[in-house]
C-alpha positions in Angstrom: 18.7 4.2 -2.9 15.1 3.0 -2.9 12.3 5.6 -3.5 9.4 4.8 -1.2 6.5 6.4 -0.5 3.9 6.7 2.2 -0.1 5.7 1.7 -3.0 5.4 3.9 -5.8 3.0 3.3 -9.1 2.0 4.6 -10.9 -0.9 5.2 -14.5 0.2 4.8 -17.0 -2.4 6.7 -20.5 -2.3 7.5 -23.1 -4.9 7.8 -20.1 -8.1 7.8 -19.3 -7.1 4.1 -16.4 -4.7 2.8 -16.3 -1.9 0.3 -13.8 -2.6 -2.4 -13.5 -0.2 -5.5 -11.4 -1.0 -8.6 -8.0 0.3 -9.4 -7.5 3.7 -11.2 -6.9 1.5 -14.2 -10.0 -1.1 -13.8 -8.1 -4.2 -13.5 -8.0 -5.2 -10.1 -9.9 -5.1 -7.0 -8.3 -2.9 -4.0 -9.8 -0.9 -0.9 -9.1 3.1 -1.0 -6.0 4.1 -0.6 -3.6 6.9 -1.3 -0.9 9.3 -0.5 -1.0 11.0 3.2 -0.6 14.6 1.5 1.9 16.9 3.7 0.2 18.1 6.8 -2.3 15.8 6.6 -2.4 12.7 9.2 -2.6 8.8 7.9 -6.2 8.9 9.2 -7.2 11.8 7.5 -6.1 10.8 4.1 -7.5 7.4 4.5 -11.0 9.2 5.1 -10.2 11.4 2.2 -9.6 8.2 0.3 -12.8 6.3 1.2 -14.8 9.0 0.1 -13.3 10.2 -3.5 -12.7 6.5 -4.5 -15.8 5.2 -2.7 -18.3 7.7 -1.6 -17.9 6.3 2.1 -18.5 8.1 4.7 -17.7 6.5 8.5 -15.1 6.6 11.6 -11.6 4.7 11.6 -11.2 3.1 14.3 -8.7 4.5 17.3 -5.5 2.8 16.2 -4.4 1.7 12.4 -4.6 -2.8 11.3 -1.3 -2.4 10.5 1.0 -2.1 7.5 2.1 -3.7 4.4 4.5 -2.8 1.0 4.2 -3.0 -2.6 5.9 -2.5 -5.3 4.8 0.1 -8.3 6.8 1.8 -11.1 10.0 0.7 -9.5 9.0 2.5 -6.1 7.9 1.0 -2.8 4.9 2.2 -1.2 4.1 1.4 2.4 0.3 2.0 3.1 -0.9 2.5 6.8 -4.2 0.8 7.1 -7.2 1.7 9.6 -10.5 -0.5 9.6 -13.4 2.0 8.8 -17.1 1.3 10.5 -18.9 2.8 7.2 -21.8 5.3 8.6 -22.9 6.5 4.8 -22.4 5.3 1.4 -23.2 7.8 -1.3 -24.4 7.5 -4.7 -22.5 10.3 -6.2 -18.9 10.8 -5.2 -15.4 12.4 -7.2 -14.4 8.9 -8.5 -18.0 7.4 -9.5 -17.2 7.4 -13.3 -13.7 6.0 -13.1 -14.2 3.4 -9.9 -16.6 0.4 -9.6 -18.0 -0.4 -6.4 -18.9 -3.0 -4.8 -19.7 -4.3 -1.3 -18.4 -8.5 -0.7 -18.0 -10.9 1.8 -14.9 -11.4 3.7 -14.0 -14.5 1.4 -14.6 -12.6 -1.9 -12.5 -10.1 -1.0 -9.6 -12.4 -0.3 -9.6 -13.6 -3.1 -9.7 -10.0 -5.3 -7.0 -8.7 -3.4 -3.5 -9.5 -4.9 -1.6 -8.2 -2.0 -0.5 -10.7 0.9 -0.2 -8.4 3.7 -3.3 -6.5 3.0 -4.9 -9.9 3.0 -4.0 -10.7 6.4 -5.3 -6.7 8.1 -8.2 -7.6 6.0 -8.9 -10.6 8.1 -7.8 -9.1 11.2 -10.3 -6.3 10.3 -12.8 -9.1 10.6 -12.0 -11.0 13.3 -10.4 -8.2 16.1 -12.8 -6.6 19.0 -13.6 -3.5 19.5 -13.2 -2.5 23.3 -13.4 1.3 22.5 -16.9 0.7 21.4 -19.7 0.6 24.5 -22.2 -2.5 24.4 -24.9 -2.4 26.9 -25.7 -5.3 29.0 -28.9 -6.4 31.4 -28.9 -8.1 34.2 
């Protein structure tokens, strides 16, 4: 039986550009993500994520992208992702001396991030509306 575990990510945006951090080893590119700890919600651990891999502070939006799966260590992870409007970006945060940072284009993060499906909510991060957010218009 396959062992498979649950994870909650975020896709931290602000100003048209995205907050990607590097892996726990420093090899690749990725957005935070991690375990949804027991009695904790998806969007809580993806906030909890953005901030001790990222220093990010922000709101998810209302309803999660989507999913995807991986494989790692001969386990499959299946990571809930929520599009984050980034409100704060710190300069000292729990993961600053083993995580870069770095803030990229749509395009440049396509092409760090190995992962298929988190390619496509990374575009849909980009290109979806936002009718829970008010604009004002004048007549």
């Amino acid at each position: 039986m396959p062992i498979w575990v649950r994870q909650a990510a975020a896709i931290p945006v602000r100003d048209d550009r995205v907050c990607m951090v590097t892996s726990s080893s420093g090899r690749r590119w990725v957005v935070p993500k991690g375990q949804i700890d027991p009695g904790h919600t998806a969007g809580e651990a993806a906030l909890v994520e953005a901030w001790e891999e990222a220093g990010l502070v922000g709101v998810l939006d209302p309803e999660p992208l989507g999913t995807y799966a991986y494989e790692k260590l001969g386990r499959t992870l299946h990571v809930l992702v929520f599009r984050m409007t980034v409100t704060e970006a710190r300069d000292e945060w729990p993961e600053r001396h083993v995580r870069a940072r770095a803030w990229v284009g749509l395009d440049d993060a396509l092409d760090r991030i190995e992962e298929a499906g988190l390619r496509d909510l990374l575009r849909l991060a980009f290109h979806m509306k936002h009718p829970d957010r008010l604009t004002l218009a004048t007549a």
